[in-house]
C-alpha positions, 0 to 999 in steps of 0.5 A, a space after each residue: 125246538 133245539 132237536 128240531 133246528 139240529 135236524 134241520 141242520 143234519 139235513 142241510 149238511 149232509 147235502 152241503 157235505 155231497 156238495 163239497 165231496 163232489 169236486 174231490 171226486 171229479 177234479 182229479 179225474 177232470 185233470 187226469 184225462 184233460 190236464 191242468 190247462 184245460 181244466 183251467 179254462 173249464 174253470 174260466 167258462 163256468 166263472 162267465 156263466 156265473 156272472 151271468 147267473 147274477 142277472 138272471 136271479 135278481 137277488 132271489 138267494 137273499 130278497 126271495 128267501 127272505 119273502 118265502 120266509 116270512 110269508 110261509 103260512 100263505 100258499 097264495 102268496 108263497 106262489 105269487 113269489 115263486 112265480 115272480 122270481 120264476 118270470 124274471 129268471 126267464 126274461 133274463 135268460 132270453 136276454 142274456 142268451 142274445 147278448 152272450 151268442 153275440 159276445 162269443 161270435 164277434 170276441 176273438 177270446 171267446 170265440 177260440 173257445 166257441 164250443 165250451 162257452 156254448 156248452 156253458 148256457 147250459 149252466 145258466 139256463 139250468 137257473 129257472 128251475 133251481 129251487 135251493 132258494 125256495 127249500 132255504 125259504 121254506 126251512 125245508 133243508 132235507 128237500 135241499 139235501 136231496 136235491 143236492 144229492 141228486 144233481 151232485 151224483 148227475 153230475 159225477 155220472 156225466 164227468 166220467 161219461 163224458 170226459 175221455 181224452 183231452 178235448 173234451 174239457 168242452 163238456 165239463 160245464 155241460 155236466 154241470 149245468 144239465 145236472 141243475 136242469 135235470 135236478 131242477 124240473 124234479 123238484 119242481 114237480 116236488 113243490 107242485 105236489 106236496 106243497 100247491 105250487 102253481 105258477 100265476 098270472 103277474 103283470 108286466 108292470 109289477 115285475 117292472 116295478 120289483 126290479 126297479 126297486 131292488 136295482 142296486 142290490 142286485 147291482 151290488 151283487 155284480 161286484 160279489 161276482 167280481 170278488 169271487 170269480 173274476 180273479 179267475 180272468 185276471 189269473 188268465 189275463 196276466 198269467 196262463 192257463 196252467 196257473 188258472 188251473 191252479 189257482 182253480 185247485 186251491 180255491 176248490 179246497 177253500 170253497 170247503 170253507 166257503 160253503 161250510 160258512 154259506 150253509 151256515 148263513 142259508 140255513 140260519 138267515 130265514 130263521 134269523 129274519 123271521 125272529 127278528 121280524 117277531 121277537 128282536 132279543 131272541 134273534 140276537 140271541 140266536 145270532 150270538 149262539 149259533 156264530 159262536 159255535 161255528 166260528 170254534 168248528 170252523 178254525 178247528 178245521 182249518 187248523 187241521 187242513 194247515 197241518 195235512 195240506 201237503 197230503 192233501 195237494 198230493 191227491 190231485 195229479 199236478 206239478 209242482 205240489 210244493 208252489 201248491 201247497 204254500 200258496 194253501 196255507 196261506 190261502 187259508 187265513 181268508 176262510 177265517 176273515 170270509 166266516 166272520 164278515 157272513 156273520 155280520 152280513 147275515 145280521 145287517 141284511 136280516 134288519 134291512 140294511 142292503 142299500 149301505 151292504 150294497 155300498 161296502 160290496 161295490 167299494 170293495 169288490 173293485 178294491 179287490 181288483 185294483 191290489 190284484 192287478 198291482 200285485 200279481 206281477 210281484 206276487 203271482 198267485 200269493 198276490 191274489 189271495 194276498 188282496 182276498 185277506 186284505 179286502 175282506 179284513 177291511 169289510 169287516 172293519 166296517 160291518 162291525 162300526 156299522 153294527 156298534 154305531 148302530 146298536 144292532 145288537 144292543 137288547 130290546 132295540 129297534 130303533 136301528 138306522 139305515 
C-alpha cells in the first residue's frame, strides 16, 4: 500500500514538476521579445479568464473530485458526474462568453486591449474539456502527469512560435488556452476508451437543482479568485503595467510553492475523503503523516530559494533585480503560512464543512483587498504581499479554533458539528 501511494505521488510530481518548469522557460522569452510591460498585461488578461473560470467549473476541483472519489467503482454514476459537470461548464461558457464580448466592447479598459482579451476566451472555453479533476477523482495521477506534460510542451511549442517581436503579447494566452483545449479533447477520447466514458442524458431540473444547492460554495470560490488574482488589478490599478509585470515575476516563482502545496492537497484530498468516509482514525492518521513530512520538504526549500533569490531574479531579463530580489524574500514567508492553512482546508472540507469554509473565504478575500488598497500607496508591491501573510495568518487562526473546538482530530469521533 505505501509503494502504491509513493507511485501515485511520483507520477503526479512529475507532471506537477513540468507544470512548474514551463513558466522559467517562457517568462524570460516572453519578456525578452515583448518586455515587462506587456508581459504585464498578458498577465492581466489571463487573471480575467480565471475569474471566469470560477463560473464555468462550479466547484468541480473540490465538490466533483470528491463525487468521483467516492463513486469510483460505479461506471454509471462516475458517467452521470462527468457528464453533469460537463453540461454545466457549457452553459456557463455560452454565458459567460456573451456577457464578456459586451464588457470588452462598451469598457474603454478592455477595449484598448480588445485582441488579447479576445484571444483570452480561448483560456476559458479550453475548461469544458480539462479533465485534471477526473484524473484527481480517479487516483489516476500518472494520467495527470501526461496531460501535464503534454499541454505544457503545447504551450511552450506555441510561446516561441507565436511570440516574435512586441505585439504579439496578444497571443500569450491563446497559447495557453489552445494547449488545455488541444490536451483536453485527447484525453478525453482517453477516458472514452480505457475507462467507458459516455456522456448521458440529465434533466434540466436536476442540474438546476445542483447548482442551486452548491451556490455558495461556488460563491465562496469568487473570493479564492479575489485572493489570488485580483491583486493583479489592483497592482494595475493603483500602480503600472511595469510593477504588473513584476509583481507577475515573483509570484510565478512563489507559484513553485503554491503548486507544490496544490499537489500536495490534489493528490491526498480524494484519499482523505474516501477514509474518512470508511475508516475515520485512519484518515487522521494519514492526515497527520503526509502534512508533517510535507511541511519539513517545503520550509527546506524555501530556505534554499531565500539563500539564491538574487541568482534566481538574475535569470530573468528585467531592471531593476535588487527592488525584485527583496520583494522575493519577503514574498516567501506566505508560501509558509499558504501550506499550513491547505492542511487544515483539505481536513475541514473532507468532513463536510464548505458552508463555514465558504464563510471564512469571503470575510477574508475582501479583507485582503481592503489592506492592499490602504497600503499600496506606502508600500508598493512589499504592501501587497504584506496583506497576503497578514490575511492568510488570521485564516489560519480560525481553521485551527475550528478544528479544536470541533474535535476533528480527536480519535474515533464523528460526532463533528458544522
Amino acid at each position: 500500500m505505501a509503494n502504491a501511494q509513493i507511485k501515485k505521488l511520483l507520477q503526479y510530481g512529475i507532471g506537477q514538476g513540468f507544470n512548474v518548469i514551463a513558466p522559467f522557460i517562457v517568462i524570460p522569452y516572453i519578456i525578452l521579445k515583448c518586455g515587462e510591460e506587456n508581459f504585464g498585461k498578458s498577465a492581466i488578461g489571463l487573471s480575467v479568464a480565471f475569474f471566469i473560470i470560477v463560473f464555468i467549473d462550479f466547484g468541480c476541483d473540490i465538490l466533483g473530485v470528491k463525487d468521483i472519489s467516492i463513486n469510483r467503482d460505479d461506471i454509471d454514476r462516475r458517467n452521470y458526474i462527468i457528464s453533469r459537470v460537463t453540461y454545466i461548464k457549457a452553459f456557463f461558457i455560452v454565458l459567460s462568453s456573451i456577457i464578456f464580448l459586451i464588457i470588452i466592447q462598451q469598457f474603454e479598459f478592455f477595449n484598448k486591449e480588445k485582441d488579447l482579451y479576445y484571444f483570452s476566451f480561448s483560456v476559458f472555453m479550453a475548461q469544458i474539456v480539462n479533465p485534471l479533476w477526473i484524473f484527481q477523482g480517479l487516483e489516476k495521477f500518472n494520467l495527470f502527469s501526461y496531460f501535464s506534460i503534454l499541454s505544457k510542451s503545447i504551450y511552450i511549442l506555441l510561446i516561441f512560435y507565436f511570440l516574435d517581436q512586441k505585439s504579439d503579447f496578444i497571443y500569450i494566452n491563446l497559447a495557453f488556452g489552445l494547449s488545455i483545449f488541444i490536451a483536453g479533447v485527447v484525453f478525453f477520447l482517453v477516458l472514452n476508451k480505457k475507462y467507458q466514458f459516455v456522456f448521458v442524458p440529465i434533466k434540466i431540473s436536476e442540474l438546476y437543482g445542483y447548482m442551486y444547492e452548491n451556490r455558495t460554495y461556488v460563491f465562496s470560490q469568487i473570493f479564492i479568485w479575489m485572493q489570488l488574482y485580483s491583486p493583479i488589478l489592483l497592482v494595475n490599478y493603483f500602480g503600472t503595467s511595469v510593477q504588473v509585470g513584476q509583481f507577475r515575476i515573483v509570484d510565478q516563482i512563489i507559484s513553485i510553492f503554491k503548486t507544490y502545496v496544490l499537489l500536495s492537497f490534489n493528490f491526498i484530498y480524494p484519499k482523505i475523503c474516501f477514509e474518512f468516509d470508511k475508516k475515520y482514525n485512519k484518515g487522521v492518521r494519514s492526515w497527520k503523516l503526509f502534512n508533517s513530512m510535507n511541511f519539513i520538504f517545503l520550509s527546506t526549500l524555501i530556505i534554499v530559494l531565500f539563500v539564491f533569490s538574487y541568482e534566481i531574479i538574475n535569470y530573468y531579463n528585467i531592471l531593476n533585480k535588487n527592488y525584485v530580489t527583496e520583494l522575493l524574500q519577503t514574498a516567501l514567508i506566505y508560501p509558509v503560512i499558504f501550506f499550513i492553512v491547505y492542511a487544515f482546508k483539505q481536513l475541514l472540507l473532507a468532513l463536510h464543512f464548505e458552508k463555514i469554509f465558504s464563510r471564512i473565504i469571503i470575510a477574508m478575500s475582501i479583507l485582503n483587498l481592503i489592506i492592499i488598497s490602504l497600503v499600496y500607496d506606502k508600500y508598493s508591491l512589499f504592501g501587497v504581499f504584506y496583506s497576503f501573510i497578514f490575511v492568510e495568518f488570521i485564516t489560519l487562526l480560525i481553521l485551527i479554533f475550528l478544528t479544536l473546538n470541533n474535535k476533528v482530530l480527536a480519535p474515533k469521533n464523528k460526532n463533528y458539528e458544522v
